[in-house]
N, C-alpha and C positions, 0 to 999 in steps of 0.2 A: 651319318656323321663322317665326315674327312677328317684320317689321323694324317699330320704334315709330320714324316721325322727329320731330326734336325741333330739328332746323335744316332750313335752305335748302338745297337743294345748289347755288340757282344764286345765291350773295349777291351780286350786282353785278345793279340793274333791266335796265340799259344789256344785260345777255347773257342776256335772257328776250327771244329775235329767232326771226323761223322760219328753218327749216331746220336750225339748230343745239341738239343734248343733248350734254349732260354723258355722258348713258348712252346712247350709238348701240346700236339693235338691226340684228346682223345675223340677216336669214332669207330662206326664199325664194330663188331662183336669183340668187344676185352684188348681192342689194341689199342696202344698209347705209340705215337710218333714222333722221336725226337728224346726219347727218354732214355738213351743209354746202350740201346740198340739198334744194329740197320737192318730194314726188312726188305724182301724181294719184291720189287713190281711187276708182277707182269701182263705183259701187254699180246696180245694174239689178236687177228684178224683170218679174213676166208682168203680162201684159194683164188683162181682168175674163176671167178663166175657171178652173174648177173644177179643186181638183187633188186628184183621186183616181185608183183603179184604172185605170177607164174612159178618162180623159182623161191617163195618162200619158205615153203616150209621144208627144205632142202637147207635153205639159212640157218635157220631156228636149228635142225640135228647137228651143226658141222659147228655152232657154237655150242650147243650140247656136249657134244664128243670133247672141245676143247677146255670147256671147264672141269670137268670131271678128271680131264687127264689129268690135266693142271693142280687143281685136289687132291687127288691119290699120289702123287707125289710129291706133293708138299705133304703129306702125313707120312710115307715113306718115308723121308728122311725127317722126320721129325722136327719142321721147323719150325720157329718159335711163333712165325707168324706171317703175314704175305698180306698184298693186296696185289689186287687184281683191278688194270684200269680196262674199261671196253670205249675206244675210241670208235664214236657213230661214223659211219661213211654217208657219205653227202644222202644217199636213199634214204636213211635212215631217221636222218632230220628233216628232210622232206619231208616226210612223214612221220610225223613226230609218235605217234602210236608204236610206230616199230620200234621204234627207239627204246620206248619204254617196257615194249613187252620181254627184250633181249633182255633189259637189267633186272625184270623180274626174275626169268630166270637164271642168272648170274645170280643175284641174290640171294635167291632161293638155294641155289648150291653151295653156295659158301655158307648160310646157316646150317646144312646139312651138315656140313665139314666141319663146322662149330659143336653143333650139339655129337655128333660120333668122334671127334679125335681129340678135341678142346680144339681148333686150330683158332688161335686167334688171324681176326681177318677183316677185311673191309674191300668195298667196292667204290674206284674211282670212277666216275662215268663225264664224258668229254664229249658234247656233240659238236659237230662240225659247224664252223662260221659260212654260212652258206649264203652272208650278206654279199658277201665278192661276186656277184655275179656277171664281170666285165663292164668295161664303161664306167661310169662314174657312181661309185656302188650307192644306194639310200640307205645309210647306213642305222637313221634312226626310225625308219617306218618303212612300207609297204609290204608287201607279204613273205619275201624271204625273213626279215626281222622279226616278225611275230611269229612264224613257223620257229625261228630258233627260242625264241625265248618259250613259246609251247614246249618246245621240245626239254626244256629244264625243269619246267612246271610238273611233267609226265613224267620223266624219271625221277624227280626229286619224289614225287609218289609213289613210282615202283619200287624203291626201295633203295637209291644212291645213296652212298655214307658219303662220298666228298667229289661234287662238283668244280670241273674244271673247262676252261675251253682255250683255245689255240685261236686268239682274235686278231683281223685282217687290217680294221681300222690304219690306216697310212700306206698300207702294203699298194695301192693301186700306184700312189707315188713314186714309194721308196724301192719299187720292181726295176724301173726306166732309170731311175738316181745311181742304182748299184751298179748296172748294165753300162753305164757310162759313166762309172765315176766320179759322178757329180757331185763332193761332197755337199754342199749346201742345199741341196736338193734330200741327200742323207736326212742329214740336221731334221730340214723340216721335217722329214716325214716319223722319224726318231723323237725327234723332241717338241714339235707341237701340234700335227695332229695324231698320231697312234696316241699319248696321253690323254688327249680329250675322249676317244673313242673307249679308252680302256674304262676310265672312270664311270663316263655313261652305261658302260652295260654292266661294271662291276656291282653298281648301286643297285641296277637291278638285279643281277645274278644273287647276292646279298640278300634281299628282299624274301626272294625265292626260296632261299635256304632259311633262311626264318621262320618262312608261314610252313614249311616243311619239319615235322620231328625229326633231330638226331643228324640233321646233313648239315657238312661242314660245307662254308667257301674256301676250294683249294688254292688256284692260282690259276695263271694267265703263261704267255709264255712269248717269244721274242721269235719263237722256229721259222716263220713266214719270212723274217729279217736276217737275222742273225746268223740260223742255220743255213740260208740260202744262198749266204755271203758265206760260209765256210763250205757249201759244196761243190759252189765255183769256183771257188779257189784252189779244192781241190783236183777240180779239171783242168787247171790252170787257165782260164776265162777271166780271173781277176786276181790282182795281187792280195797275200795274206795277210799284208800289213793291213790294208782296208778291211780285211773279213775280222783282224782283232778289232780294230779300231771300231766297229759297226757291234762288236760284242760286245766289246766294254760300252759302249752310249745306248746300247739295247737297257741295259739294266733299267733305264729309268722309266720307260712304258711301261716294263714290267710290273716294276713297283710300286705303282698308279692303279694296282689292280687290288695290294695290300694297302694304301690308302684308303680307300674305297670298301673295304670288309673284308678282303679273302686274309686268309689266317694259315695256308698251310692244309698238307703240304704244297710245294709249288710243282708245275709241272716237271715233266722228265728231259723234254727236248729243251728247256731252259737254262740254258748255261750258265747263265745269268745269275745262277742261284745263288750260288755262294756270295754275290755282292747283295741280293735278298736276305739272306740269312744275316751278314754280320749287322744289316739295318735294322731290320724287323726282329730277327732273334727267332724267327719259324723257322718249323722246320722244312726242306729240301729234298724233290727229288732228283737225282741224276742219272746220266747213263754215258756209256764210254764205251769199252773195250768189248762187254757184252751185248751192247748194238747190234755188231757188226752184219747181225743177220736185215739189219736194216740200212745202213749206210756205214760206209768208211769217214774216218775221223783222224784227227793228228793229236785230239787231247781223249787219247782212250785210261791213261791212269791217272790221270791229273783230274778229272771229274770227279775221283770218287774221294776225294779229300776230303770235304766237307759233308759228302750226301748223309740222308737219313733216312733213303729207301733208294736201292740200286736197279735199275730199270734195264731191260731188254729194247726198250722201246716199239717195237714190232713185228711180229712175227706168223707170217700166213701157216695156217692148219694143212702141212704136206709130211708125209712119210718120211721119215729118215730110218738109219739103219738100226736106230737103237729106239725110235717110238715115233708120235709124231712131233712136228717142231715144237708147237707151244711144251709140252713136259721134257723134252730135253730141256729149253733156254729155261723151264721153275728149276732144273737140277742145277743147272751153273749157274744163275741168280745164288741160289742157296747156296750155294761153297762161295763164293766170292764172299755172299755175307758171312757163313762163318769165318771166313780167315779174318774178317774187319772186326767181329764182334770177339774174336777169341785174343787179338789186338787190345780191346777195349778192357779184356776181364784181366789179361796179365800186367796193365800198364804197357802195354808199348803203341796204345792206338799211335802217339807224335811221332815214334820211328816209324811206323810203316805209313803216317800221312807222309815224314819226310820222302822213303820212299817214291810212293805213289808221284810224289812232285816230282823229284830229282827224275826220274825213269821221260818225263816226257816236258821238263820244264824249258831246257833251252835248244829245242830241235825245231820247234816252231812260234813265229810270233803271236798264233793264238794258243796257243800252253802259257808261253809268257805272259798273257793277261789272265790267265786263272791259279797263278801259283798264291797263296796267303797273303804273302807282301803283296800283291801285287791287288789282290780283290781289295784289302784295308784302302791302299791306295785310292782305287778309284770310287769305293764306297761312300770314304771322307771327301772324297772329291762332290760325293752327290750331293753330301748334305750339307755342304756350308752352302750350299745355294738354295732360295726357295722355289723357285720356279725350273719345273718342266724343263723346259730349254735351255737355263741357264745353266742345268745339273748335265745334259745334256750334251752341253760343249764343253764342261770341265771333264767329265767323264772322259771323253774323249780327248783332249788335252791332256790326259794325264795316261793316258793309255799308248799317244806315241812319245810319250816320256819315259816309259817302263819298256819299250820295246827298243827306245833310240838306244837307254843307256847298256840293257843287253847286246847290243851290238856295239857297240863304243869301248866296252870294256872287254871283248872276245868271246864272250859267252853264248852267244847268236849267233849263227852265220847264218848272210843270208845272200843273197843274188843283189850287184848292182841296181839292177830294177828295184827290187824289193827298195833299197837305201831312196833311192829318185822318187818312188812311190812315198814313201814315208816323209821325206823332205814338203812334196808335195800336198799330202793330208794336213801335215801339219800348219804349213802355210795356209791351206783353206780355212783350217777351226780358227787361224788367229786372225784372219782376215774378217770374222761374222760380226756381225753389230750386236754393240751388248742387248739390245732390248730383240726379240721375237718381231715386234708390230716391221720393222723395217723390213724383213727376212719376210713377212709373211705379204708386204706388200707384193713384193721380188715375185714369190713365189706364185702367189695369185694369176701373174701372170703366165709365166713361164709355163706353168703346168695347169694351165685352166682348162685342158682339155683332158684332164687325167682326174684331179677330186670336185666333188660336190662340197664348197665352206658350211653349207643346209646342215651335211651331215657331221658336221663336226661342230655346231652352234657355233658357228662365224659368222651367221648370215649371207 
């Protein structure tokens, strides 16, 4: 069943704060998300080394080592609770068996960690879209497709509490669109085929979780787009006015994925969230500042505004001087969250959300599109439209709206360029035809060496 929203579910700015939804997910051993608390995500991966046959079961110990570290410090400090995502590496989903045998024992650890310290906990598990396989991806059949969807089948068995995945659907497009700034080339791949691809695989991912005990559908996420347009910007390879503007119109693939059944939480590399959250009323996860062991960023405290579990996002199994990586970044996870949750217990969560905004809101144009005003903004922006595309280009109209007037009233500064860029985006969004079917005539052509319409049921 397709939920279409068409309101907020959080209409008051003032209670889009972290740790608190409208829609707590409970999963996982005794944790509830969204309830009142923010929990740690974290996330670890291997070292540089091969992972095949050969080198299995070298795998299997180095994820060994990494949950247990991960464990024994989280009961160390005594937190209230944690999840642990295990993001599959393309081998992994390949082979969808391995996939599953790693979340077993993840699982398996964390119930340990449960029944010996009470730790409340849960296991996110995210295999990899391995549909992209160059050239014009199939993205509804052939065997990369059914290896992945095995591969949710197998861990939603081994024991996942909340499935997620990072989906390609549009990315063949909107790769070439970004790289030359093509916005209507964006558009398309933003708001009428990544939507269609979301939905199709959300309903099955859904499905999945269904015929499976106790696993939730988490979320989807925008990382392939959105992210990829703020890492080049921050190489300076593309202006940042475009990597907001591509953030703010990401939201609505996103959200095509909670149409379609996921409920939460959503992913970590989704910035998007918070315009998820005030829609749907689920809860979010985010990451910023404590990344950084994985990429640099310009919205490292502004992320954690709204979040409902604070994320590392990833971190290889290497020695540092106080343990290995993954249980250093569970330690700073956990202080971050206690300073947010000890916020929450005294009343002052709205000062230190202000905080958190003020500290990074008008130093870049993409902070600017995740400050409260600004997410309500383009949230409502989404839903007075019904359709995909048309939420799509309001989105994004509304996001060099919240960036123009931060610069027009001194609060922004940004580079000439930047001003010409912006000028420019915005002329493209107001130049698109109201209906899709003309855009996607356009488009058909233009880039009919880049998607398969097969696999977006376009024919």
């Amino acid at each position: 069943m397709t939920t279409r929203y068409s309101s907020l579910a959080i209409p008051d700015p003032q209670d889009l704060i972290f740790g608190s939804a409208p829609r707590p997910v409970r999963c996982g051993f005794d944790l509830t998300i969204g309830d009142g608390l923010v929990y740690p995500e974290v996330n670890f991966t291997l070292p540089a080394i091969t992972v095949n046959a050969t080198n299995w079961a070298e795998v299997v110990a180095q994820y060994e080592q990494m949950i247990e570290a991960v464990v024994a410090r989280a009961a160390a400090l005594e937190a209230p609770g944690i999840v642990v995502e295990f993001e599959l590496l393309p081998a992994m989903t390949e082979k969808p068996e391995w996939g599953a045998e790693i979340t077993a024992l993840l699982r398996g650890r964390l119930q340990e960690a449960h029944e010996r310290h009470g730790l409340r906990c849960a296991l996110r598990v995210t295999p990899t879209d391995i549909r992209d396989t160059g050239g014009k991806p199939a993205l509804r059949g052939g065997e990369p497709c059914s290896k992945l969807l095995r591969c949710f089948e197998l861990c939603a068995a081994a024991g996942a509490d909340i499935l997620s995945i990072e989906s390609v659907g549009g990315k063949e497009v909107h790769d070439q669109a970004l790289v030359y700034g093509d916005v209507r080339g964006i558009v398309f791949a933003l708001g009428v085929l990544a939507p269609r691809d979301v939905a199709w695989l959300w309903d099955r991912i859904t499905e999945i979780c269904g015929a499976a005990e106790g696993v939730v559908p988490g979320g989807d996420t925008a990382c392939g787009f959105a992210n990829t347009a703020m890492q080049l910007a921050g190489q300076k390879m593309l202006p940042e006015a475009l990597a907001a503007v591509v953030r703010a119109m990401s939201a609505v693939r996103s959200l095509a994925a909670f149409e379609h059944g996921a409920v939460g939480p959503s992913k970590d590399c989704a910035y998007e969230g918070p315009v998820i959250k005030a829609i749907t009323g689920c809860p979010i996860s985010m990451e910023g500042k404590s990344a950084a062991c994985a990429h640099f960023s310009p919205i490292g405290n502004i992320a954690a505004a709204a979040c409902d579990l604070w994320s590392n996002e990833s971190v290889q199994n290497v020695r540092l001087l106080s343990g290995s990586a993954p249980e250093a970044f569970t330690e700073l996870l956990i202080y971050d969250c206690r300073l947010m949750n000890a916020a929450v217990r005294s009343g002052g969560a709205p000062a230190l959300r202000e905080w958190l905004e003020a500290s990074d809101r008008w130093l870049s144009p993409q902070a600017a599109v995740l400050s409260v005003e600004a997410t309500y903004r383009i949230a409502e922006a989404v839903v007075s439209r019904r359709d995909s595309y048309s939420r799509t280009v309001a989105a994004g109209r509304e996001a060099v709206r919240i960036v123009r007037e931060g610069i027009e009233d001194g609060r922004l500064q940004v580079s000439a360029r930047e001003r010409a860029w912006l000028k420019r985006i915005g002329d493209a969004l107001n130049g698109l035809p109201e209906k899709e079917d003309e855009l996607l005539a356009e488009m058909r052509e233009q880039y009919a060496d880049r998607f398969d319409p097969a696999g977006y049921g376009l024919g």
